[in-house]
MIDOSE-1310 file (N, C-alpha, C; in nm, 2 decimals, decimal comma, always signed):
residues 157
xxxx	+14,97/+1,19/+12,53/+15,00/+1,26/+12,65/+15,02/+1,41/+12,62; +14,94/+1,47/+12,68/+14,95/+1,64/+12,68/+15,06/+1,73/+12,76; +15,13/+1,79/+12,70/+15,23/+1,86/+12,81/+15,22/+1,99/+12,87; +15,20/+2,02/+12,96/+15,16/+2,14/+13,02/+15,20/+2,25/+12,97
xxxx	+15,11/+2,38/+12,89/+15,14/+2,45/+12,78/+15,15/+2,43/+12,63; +15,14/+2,29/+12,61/+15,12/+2,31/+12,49/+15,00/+2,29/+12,41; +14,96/+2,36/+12,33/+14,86/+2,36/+12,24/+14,79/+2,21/+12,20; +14,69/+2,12/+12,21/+14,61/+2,03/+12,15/+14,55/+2,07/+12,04
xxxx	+14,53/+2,04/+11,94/+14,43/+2,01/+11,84/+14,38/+1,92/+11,81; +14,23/+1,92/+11,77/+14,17/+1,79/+11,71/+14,16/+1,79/+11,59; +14,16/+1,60/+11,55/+14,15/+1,64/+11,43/+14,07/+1,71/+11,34; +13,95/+1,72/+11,39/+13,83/+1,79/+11,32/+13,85/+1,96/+11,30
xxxx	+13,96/+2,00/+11,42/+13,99/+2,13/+11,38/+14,11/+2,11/+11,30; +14,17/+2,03/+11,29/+14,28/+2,02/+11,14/+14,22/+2,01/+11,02; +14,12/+1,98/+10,99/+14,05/+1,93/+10,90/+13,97/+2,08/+10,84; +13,96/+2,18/+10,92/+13,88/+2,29/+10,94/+14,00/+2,41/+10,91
xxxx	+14,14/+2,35/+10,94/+14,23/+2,46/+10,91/+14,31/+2,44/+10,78; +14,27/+2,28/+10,75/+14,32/+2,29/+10,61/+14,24/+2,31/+10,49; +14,34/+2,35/+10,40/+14,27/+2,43/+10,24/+14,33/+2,36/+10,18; +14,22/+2,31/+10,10/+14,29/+2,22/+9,97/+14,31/+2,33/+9,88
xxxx	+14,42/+2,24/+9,80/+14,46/+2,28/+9,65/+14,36/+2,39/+9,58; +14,21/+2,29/+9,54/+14,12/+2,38/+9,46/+14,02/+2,46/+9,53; +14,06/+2,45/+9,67/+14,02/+2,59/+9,77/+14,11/+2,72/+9,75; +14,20/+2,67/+9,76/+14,31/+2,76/+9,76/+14,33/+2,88/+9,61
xxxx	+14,27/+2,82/+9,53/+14,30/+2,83/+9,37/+14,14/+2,94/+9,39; +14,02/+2,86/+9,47/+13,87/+2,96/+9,47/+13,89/+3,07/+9,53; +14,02/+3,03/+9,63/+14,04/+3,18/+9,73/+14,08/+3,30/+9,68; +14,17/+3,27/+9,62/+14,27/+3,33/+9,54/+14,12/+3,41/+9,44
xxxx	+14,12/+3,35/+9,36/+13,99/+3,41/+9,22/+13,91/+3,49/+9,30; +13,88/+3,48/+9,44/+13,76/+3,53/+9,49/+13,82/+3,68/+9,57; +13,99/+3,69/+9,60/+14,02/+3,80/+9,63/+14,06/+3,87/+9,48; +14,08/+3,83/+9,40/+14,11/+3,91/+9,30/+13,96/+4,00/+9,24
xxxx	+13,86/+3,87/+9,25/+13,77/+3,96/+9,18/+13,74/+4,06/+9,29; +13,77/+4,05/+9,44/+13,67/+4,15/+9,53/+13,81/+4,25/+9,48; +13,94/+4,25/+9,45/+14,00/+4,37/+9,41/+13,96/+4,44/+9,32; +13,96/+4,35/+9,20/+13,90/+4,43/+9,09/+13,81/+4,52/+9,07
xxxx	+13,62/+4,48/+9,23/+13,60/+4,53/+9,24/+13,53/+4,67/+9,29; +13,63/+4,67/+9,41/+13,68/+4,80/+9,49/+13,77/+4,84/+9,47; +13,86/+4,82/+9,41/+13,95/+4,92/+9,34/+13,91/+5,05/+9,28; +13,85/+5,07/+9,22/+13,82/+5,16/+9,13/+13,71/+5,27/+9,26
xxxx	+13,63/+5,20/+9,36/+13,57/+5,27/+9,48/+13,66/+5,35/+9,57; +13,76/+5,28/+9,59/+13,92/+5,32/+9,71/+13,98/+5,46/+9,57; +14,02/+5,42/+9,51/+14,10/+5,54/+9,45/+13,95/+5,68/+9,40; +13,83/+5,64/+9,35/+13,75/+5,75/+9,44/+13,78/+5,83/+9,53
xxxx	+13,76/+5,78/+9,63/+13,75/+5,78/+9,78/+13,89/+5,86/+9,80; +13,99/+5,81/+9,74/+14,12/+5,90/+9,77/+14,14/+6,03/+9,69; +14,05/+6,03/+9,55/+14,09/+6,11/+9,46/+13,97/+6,22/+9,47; +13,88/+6,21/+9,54/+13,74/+6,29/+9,58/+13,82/+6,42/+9,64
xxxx	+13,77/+6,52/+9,60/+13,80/+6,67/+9,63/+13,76/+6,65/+9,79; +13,85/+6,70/+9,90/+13,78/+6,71/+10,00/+13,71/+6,89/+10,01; +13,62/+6,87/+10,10/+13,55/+7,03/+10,16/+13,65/+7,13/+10,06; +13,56/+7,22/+9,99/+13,68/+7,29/+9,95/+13,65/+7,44/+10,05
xxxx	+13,58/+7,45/+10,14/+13,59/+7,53/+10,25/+13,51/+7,73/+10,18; +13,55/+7,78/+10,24/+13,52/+7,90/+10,21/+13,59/+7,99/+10,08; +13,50/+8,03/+9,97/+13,59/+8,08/+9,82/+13,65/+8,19/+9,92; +13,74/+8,23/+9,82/+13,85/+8,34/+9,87/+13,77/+8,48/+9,88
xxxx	+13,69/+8,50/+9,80/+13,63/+8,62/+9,77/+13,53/+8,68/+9,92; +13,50/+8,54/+9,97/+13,43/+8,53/+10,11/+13,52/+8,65/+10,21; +13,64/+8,65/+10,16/+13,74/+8,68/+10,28/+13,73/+8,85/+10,29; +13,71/+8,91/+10,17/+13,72/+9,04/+10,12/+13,62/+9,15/+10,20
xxxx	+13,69/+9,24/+10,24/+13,58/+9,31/+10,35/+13,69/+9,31/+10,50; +13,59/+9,39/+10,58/+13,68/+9,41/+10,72/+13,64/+9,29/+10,85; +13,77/+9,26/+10,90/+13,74/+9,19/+11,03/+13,75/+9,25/+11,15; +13,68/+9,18/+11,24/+13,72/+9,27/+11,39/+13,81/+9,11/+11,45
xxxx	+13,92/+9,19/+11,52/+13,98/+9,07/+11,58/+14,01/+9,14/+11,68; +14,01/+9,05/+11,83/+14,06/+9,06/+11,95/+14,16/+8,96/+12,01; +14,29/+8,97/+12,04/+14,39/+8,93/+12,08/+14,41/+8,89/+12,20; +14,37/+8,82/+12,27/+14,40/+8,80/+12,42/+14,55/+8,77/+12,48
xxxx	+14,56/+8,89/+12,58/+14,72/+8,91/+12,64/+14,73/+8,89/+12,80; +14,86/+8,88/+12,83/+14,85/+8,84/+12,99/+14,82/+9,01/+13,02; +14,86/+9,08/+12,91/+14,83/+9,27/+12,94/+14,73/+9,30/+12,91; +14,59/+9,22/+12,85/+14,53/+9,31/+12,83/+14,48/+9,25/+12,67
xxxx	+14,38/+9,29/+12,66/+14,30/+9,25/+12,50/+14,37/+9,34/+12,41; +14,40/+9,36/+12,28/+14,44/+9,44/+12,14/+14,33/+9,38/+12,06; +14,25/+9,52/+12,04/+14,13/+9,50/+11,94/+14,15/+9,59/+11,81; +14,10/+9,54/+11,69/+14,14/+9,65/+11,60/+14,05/+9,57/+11,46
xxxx	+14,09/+9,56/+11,37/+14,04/+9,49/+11,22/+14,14/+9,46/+11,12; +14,14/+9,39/+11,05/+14,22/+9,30/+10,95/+14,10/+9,35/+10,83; +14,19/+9,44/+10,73/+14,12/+9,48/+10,64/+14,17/+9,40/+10,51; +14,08/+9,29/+10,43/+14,12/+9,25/+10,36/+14,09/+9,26/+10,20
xxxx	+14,17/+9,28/+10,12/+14,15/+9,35/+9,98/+14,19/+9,20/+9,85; +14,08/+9,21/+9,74/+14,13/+9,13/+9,64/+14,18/+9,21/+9,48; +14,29/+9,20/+9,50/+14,33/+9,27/+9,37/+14,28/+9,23/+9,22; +14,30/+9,28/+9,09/+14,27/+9,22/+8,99/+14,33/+9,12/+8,95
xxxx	+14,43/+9,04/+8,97/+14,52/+8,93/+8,94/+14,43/+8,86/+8,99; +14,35/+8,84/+9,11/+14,28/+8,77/+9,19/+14,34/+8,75/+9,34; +14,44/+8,79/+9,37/+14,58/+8,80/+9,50/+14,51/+8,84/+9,61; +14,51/+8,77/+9,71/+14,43/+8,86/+9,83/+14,56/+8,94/+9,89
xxxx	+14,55/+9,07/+9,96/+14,62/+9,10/+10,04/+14,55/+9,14/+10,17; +14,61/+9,18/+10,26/+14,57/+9,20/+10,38/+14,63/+9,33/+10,47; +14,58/+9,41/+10,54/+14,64/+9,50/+10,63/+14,58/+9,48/+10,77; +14,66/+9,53/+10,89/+14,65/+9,51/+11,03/+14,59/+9,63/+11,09
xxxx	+14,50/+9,70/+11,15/+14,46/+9,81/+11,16/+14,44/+9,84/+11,32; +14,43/+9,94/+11,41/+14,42/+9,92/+11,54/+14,51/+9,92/+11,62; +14,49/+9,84/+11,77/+14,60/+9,80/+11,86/+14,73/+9,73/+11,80; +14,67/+9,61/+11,71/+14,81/+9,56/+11,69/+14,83/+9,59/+11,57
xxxx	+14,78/+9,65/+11,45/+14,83/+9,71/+11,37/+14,89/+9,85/+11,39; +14,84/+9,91/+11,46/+14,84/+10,09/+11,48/+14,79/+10,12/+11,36; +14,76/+10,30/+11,41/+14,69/+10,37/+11,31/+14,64/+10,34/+11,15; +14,75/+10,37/+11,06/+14,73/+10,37/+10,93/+14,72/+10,23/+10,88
xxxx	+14,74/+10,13/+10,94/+14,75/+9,98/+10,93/+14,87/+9,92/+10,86; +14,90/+9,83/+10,90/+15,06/+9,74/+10,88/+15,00/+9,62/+10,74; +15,11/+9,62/+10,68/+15,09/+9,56/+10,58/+15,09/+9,36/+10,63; +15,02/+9,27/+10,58/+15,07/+9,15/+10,60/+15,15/+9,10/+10,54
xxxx	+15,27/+8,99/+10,56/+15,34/+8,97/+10,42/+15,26/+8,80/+10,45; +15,31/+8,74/+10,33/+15,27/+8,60/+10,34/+15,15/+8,57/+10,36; +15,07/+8,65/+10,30/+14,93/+8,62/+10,34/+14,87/+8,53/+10,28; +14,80/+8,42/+10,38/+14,76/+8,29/+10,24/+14,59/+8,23/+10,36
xxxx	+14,55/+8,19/+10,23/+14,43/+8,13/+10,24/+14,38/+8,04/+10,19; +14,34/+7,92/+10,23/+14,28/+7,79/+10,17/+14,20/+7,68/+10,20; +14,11/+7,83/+10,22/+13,94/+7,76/+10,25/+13,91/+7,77/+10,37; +14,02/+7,74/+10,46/+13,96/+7,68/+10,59/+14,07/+7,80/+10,74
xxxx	+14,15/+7,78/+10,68/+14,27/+7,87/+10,75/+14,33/+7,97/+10,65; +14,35/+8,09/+10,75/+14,37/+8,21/+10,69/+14,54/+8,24/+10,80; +14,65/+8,28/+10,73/+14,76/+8,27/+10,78/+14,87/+8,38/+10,69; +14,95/+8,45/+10,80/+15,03/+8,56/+10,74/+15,12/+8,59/+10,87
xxxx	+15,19/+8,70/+10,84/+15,31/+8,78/+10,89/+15,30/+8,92/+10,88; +15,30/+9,01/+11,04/+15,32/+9,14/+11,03/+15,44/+9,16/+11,11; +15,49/+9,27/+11,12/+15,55/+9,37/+11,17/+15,51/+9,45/+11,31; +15,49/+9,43/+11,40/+15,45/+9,53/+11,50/+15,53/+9,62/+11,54
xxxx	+15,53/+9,74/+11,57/+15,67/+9,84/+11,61/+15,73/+9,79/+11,78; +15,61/+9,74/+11,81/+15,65/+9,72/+11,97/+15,66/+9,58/+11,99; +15,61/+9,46/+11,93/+15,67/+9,29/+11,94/+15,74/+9,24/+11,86; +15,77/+9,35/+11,73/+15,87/+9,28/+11,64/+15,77/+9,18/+11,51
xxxx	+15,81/+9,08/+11,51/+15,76/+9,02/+11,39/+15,64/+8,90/+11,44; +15,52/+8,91/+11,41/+15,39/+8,82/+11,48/+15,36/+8,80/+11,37; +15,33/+8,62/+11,37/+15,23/+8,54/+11,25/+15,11/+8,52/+11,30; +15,02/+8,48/+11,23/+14,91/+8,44/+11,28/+14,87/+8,34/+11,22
xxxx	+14,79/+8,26/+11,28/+14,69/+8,08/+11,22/+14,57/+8,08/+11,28; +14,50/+8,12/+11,17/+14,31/+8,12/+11,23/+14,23/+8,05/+11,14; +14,18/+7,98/+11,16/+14,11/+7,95/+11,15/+13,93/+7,95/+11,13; +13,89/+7,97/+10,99/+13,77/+8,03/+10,97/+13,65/+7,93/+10,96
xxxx	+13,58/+7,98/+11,02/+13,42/+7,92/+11,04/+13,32/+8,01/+11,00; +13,23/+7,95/+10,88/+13,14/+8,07/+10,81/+13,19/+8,20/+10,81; +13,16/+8,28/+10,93/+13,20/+8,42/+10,93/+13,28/+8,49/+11,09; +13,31/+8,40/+11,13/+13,44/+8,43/+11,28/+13,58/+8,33/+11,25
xxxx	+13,62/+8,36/+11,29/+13,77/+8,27/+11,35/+13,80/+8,26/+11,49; +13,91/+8,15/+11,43/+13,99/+8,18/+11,58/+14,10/+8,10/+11,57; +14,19/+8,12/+11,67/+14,31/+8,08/+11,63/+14,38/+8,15/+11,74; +14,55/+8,18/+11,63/+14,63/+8,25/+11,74/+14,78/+8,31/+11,69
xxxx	+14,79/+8,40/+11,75/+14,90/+8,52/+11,71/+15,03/+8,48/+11,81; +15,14/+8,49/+11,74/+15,25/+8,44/+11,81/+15,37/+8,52/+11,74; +15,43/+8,62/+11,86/+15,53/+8,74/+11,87/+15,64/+8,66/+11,89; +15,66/+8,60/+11,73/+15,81/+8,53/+11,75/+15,94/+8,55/+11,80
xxxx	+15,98/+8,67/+11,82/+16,08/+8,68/+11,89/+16,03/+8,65/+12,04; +15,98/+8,62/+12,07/+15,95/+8,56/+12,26/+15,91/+8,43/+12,21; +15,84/+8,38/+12,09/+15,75/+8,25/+12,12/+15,64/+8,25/+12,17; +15,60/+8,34/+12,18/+15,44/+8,32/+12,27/+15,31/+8,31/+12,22
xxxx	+15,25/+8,22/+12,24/+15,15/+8,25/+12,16/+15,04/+8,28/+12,21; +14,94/+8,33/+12,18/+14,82/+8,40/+12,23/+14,69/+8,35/+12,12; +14,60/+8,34/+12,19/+14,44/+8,32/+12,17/+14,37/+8,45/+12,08; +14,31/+8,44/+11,94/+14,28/+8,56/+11,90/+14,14/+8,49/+11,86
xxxx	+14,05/+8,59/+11,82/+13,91/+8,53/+11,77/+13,82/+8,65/+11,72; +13,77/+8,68/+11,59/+13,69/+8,78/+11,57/+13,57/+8,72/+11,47; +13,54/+8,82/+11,37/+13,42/+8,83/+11,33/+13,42/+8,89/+11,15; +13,35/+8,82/+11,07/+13,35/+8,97/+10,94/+13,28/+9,09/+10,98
x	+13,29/+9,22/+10,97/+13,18/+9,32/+11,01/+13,09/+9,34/+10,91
């Protein structure tokens, strides 16, 4: 007698869910060897250099960047220099740099994003996170003492 909700099996599906002993023993031998061999494929696969993105030297030369504000665009260039140590540095030139150009601190680069810290006389201290593609970016500048962040995007010249 069957009771409402509970599970039936037949015997033919018991017979189908059980593993003998010297199945159990084939099973076993048959996962070990498929470890043995994809093992060695998986730690590849993890130890594979990913994209190593754009060489640094790519970066060297002038940028145009435009900053989008609820006031108003700040256009100017990001002039970027590689020393002989091999060290990139960077200066802010324009609207948001002013005149002679503002130094970056923290300037770092690694292939794919380009990221630093200036000084502005009028928002105080702004980072930026852009993100590079062949030869534009984009990303965004954020006047940390407000928190705000803004939309920026330029070009190499």
């Amino acid at each position: 007698m069957q009771h409402a909700g509970a599970a039936y099996v037949t015997p033919g599906l018991t017979r189908l869910l059980f593993i003998s002993r010297s199945n159990a023993t084939m099973l076993r031998s048959l996962f070990l060897l498929a470890a043995i061999v994809l093992l060695p494929v998986a730690v590849r696969a993890q130890t594979a250099p990913a994209h190593a993105g754009l060489p640094a030297d790519s970066l060297v030369g002038s940028w145009s960047y435009a900053i989008e504000t609820p006031d108003g665009n700040f256009n100017g260039q990001f002039v970027i220099a590689k020393a002989d140590d091999g060290t990139l540095s960077a200066k802010m030139t324009g609207d948001a740099g002013t005149g002679e150009g503002l130094p970056v601190r923290s300037f770092a680069f690694d292939g794919h994003k380009m990221t630093g810290l200036f000084t502005n006389p009028q928002f105080g201290d702004i980072s930026f996170d852009l993100t590079i593609t062949g030869r534009t970016f984009s990303g965004g500048f954020t006047a940390l003492a407000m928190g705000a962040t803004v939309p920026a995007s330029g070009r190499k010249l």
